[in-house]
C-alpha positions in Angstrom: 14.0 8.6 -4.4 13.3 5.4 -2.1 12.3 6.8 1.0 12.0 4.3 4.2 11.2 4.4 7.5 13.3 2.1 10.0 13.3 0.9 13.5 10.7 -0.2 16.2 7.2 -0.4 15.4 6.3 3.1 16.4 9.7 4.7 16.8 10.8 4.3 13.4 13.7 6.8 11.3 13.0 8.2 8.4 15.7 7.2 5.9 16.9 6.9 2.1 17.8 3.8 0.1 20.5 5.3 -2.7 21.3 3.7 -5.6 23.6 1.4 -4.5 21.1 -0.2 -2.1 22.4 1.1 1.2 19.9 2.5 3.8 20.6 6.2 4.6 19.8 8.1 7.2 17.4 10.8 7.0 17.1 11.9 10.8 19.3 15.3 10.4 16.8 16.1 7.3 13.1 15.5 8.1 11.5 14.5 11.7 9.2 11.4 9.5 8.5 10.9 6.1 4.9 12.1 6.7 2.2 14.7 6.1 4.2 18.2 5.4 7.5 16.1 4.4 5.4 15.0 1.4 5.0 18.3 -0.1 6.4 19.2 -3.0 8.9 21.4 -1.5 10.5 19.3 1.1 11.0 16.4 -1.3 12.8 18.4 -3.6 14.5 19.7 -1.1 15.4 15.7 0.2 16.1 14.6 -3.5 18.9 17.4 -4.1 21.0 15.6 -1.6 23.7 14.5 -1.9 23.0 10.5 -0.3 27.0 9.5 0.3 26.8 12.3 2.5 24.2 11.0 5.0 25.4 8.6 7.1 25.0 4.9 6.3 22.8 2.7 8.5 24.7 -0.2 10.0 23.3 -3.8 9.8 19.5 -4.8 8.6 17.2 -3.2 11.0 13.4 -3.5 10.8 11.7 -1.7 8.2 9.0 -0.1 8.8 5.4 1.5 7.0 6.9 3.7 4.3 4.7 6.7 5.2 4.0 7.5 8.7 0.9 9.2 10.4 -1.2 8.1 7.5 -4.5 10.4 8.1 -6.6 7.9 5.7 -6.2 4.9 4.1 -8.6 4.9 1.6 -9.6 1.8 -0.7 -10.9 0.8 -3.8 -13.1 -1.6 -4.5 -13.3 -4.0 -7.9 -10.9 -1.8 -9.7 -9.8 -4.8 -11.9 -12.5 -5.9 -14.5 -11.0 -9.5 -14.4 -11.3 -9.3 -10.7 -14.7 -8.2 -10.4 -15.2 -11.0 -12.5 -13.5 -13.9 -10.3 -15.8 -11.9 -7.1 -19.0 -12.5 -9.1 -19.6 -8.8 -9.3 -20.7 -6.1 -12.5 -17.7 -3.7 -13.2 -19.0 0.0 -11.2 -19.8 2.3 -12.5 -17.9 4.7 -10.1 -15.0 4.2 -8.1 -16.2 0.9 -5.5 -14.8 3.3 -2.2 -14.5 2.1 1.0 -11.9 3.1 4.5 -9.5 0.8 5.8 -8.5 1.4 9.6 -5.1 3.5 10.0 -4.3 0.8 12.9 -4.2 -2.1 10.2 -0.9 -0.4 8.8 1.7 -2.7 9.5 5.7 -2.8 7.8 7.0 -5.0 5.0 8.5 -8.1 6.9 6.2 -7.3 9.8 3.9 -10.6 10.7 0.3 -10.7 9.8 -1.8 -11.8 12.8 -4.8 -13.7 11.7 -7.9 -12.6 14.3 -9.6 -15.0 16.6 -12.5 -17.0 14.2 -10.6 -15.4 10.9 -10.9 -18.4 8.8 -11.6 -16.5 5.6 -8.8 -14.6 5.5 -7.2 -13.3 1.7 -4.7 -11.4 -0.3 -4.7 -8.5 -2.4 -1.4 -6.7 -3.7 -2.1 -3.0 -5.0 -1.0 -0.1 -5.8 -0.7 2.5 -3.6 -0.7 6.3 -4.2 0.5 8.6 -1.2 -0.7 12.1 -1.6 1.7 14.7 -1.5 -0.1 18.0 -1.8 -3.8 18.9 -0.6 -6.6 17.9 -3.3 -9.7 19.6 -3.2 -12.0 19.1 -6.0 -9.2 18.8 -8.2 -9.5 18.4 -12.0 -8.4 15.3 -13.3 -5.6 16.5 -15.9 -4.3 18.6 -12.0 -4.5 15.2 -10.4 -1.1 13.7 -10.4 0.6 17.4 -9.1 -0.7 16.3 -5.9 0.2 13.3 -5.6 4.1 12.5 -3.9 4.8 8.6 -4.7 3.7 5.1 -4.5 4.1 1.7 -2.8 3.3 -1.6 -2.3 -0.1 -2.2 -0.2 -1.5 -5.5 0.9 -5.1 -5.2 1.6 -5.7 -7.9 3.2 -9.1 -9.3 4.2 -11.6 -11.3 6.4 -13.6 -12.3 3.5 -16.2 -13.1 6.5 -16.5 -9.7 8.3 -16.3 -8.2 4.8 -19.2 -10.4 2.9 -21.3 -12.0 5.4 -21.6 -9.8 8.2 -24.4 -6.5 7.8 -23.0 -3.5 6.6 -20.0 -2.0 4.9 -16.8 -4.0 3.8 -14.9 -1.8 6.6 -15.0 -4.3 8.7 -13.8 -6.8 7.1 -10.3 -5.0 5.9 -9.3 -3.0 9.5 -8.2 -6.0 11.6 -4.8 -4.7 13.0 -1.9 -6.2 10.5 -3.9 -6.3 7.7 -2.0 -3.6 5.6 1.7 -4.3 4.9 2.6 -0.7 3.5 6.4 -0.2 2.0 9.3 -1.2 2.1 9.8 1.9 0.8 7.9 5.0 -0.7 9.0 5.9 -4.5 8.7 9.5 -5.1 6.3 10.1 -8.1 9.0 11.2 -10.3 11.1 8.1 -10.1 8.2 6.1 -11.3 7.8 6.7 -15.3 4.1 5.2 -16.1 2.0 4.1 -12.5 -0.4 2.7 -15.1 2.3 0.3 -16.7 3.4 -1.9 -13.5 3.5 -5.6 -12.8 1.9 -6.4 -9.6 2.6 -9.9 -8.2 1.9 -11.8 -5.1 3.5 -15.3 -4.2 2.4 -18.1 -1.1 4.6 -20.0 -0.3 6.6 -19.4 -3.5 3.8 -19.9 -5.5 2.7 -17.5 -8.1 -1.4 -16.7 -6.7 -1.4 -13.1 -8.2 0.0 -11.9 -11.5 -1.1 -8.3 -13.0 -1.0 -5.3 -14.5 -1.6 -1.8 -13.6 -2.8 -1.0 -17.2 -5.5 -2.8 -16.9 -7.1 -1.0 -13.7 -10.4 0.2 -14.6 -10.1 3.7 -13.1 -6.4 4.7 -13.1 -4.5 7.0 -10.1 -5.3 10.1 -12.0 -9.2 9.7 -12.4 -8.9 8.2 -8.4 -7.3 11.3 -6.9 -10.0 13.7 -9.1 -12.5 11.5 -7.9 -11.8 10.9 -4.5 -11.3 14.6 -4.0 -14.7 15.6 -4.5 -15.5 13.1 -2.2 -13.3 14.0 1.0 -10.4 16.1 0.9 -7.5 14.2 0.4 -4.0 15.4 2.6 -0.3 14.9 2.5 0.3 11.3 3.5 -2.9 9.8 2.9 -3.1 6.5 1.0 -5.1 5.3 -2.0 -5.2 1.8 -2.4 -6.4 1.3 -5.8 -7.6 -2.0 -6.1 -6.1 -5.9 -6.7 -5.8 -7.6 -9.6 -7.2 -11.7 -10.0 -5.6 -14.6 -8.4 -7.2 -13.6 -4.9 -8.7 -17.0 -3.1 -11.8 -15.7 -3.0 -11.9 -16.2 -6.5 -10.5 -19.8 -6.7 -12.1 -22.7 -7.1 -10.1 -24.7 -3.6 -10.7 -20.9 -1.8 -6.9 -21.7 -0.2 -7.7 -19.0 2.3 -4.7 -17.7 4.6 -3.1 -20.0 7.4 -0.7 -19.7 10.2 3.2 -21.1 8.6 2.4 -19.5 5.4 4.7 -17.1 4.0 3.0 -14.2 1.8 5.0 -12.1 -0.7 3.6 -9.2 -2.8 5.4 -7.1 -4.4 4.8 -3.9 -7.5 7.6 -3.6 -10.3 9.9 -1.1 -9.4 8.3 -0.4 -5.7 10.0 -3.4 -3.8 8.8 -6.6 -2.1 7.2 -7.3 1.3 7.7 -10.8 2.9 5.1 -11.1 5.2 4.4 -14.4 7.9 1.1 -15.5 8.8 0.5 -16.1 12.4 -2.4 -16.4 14.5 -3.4 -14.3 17.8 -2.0 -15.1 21.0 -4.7 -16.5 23.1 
């Protein structure tokens, strides 16, 4: 299943894309596609519908982030050895971990404000993994029962906040905007190998990120066993697992992120987000 959420930022409608590409919607089925909607149960319960039957969504309304609620948006650092190369950094040795602020969440096509000062500003297209069932010290062949999809995250980043400013990288990634989720959450069964996908990120139309999942040094399974003996993780938090190279940070002109630019990232078989820089209103 594609599952959406549409509307105004912060009255969005949960809603179904099926296969013919028309939006569908959910509102008569779930309240939100968030925390207990992600469990096991209720998605089977979604996916044995019947989608002609739900009424059709008229016109191209606003998409919105694919999960809503999100309880934590967790994210991992230098999970690419080619990136953690282009960053100047050693592979780790464990999972790199840090939080991105819920309030950075913003939707597919939604504009990405650039702060006041943000002249450092970057990319990074990953995977993310929404959690569909509570993980608690989980073992790692258990790990991918609990988890209920994936999706396209952006992590974006103030590469000054984050690398030249005391402390932990935090603040560098929780400027409001600076995590285009969606457009649409892919329910886990849907998606045959998570560590076989092309991730890709364009500026402008030009090709600035091209990768692979395969090649992630710690894969979704060994992140949710990991991660859950860390915190426990609950249905409709987000992992976002790291970016492969072609960031500016690691290239030679650093063509960090303007106002006018368009940014495009996008994870084989989880959709596209087409995203406008702009900076704040003064």
């Amino acid at each position: 299943m594609r599952l959406v959420r549409y509307g105004e930022a912060g009255a969005e409608t949960p809603g179904m894309i099926d296969d013919a590409g028309t939006l569908r919607d959910l509102s008569g089925e779930v309240a939100d596609i968030a925390g207990e909607a992600l469990l096991p149960e209720p998605l089977a319960r979604l996916a044995a519908l019947d989608p002609v039957s739900l009424p059709a969504v008229e016109g191209a309304p606003r998409l919105g982030p694919c999960v809503g609620r999100v309880g934590k948006l967790i994210g991992i650092g230098l999970n690419y050895a080619d990136h953690a190369a282009e960053a100047g950094q050693p592979v780790p040795p464990e999972p790199v971990i840090f939080l991105k602020a819920t309030s950075a969440i913003c939707g597919p096509t939604d504009d990405v404000i650039l702060p006041p000062g943000a002249d450092r500003t970057d990319w990074e297209v990953e995977l993310g993994v929404v959690i569909g069932r509570e993980a608690r010290h989980v073992a790692e062949a258990e790990a991918m029962a609990h988890v209920a999809g994936y999706c396209v995250v952006n992590d974006v980043s103030d590469r000054g906040w984050q690398m030249e400013r005391a402390g932990q990288w935090t603040k560098g990634k929780s400027a409001d905007t600076f995590a285009p989720m969606g457009p649409w959450l892919v329910t886990a069964d849907a998606v045959r190998d998570p560590q076989a996908l092309r991730l890709m990120l364009d500026i402008d139309g030009q090709r600035m990120q091209n990768g692979s999942t395969e090649t992630m040094v710690y894969g979704v399974a060994h992140l949710v066993h990991y991660l859950s003996h860390v915190m426990s993780l609950q249905p409709g938090d987000v992992i976002s697992t790291g970016t492969p190279p072609g960031v500016a940070l690691g290239r030679a002109d650093t063509p960090w992120l303007r106002p006018g630019q368009v940014m495009e990232a996008e994870v084989e078989a989880l959709g596209r987000q087409r995203n406008r820089i702009v900076a704040a209103p003064r």
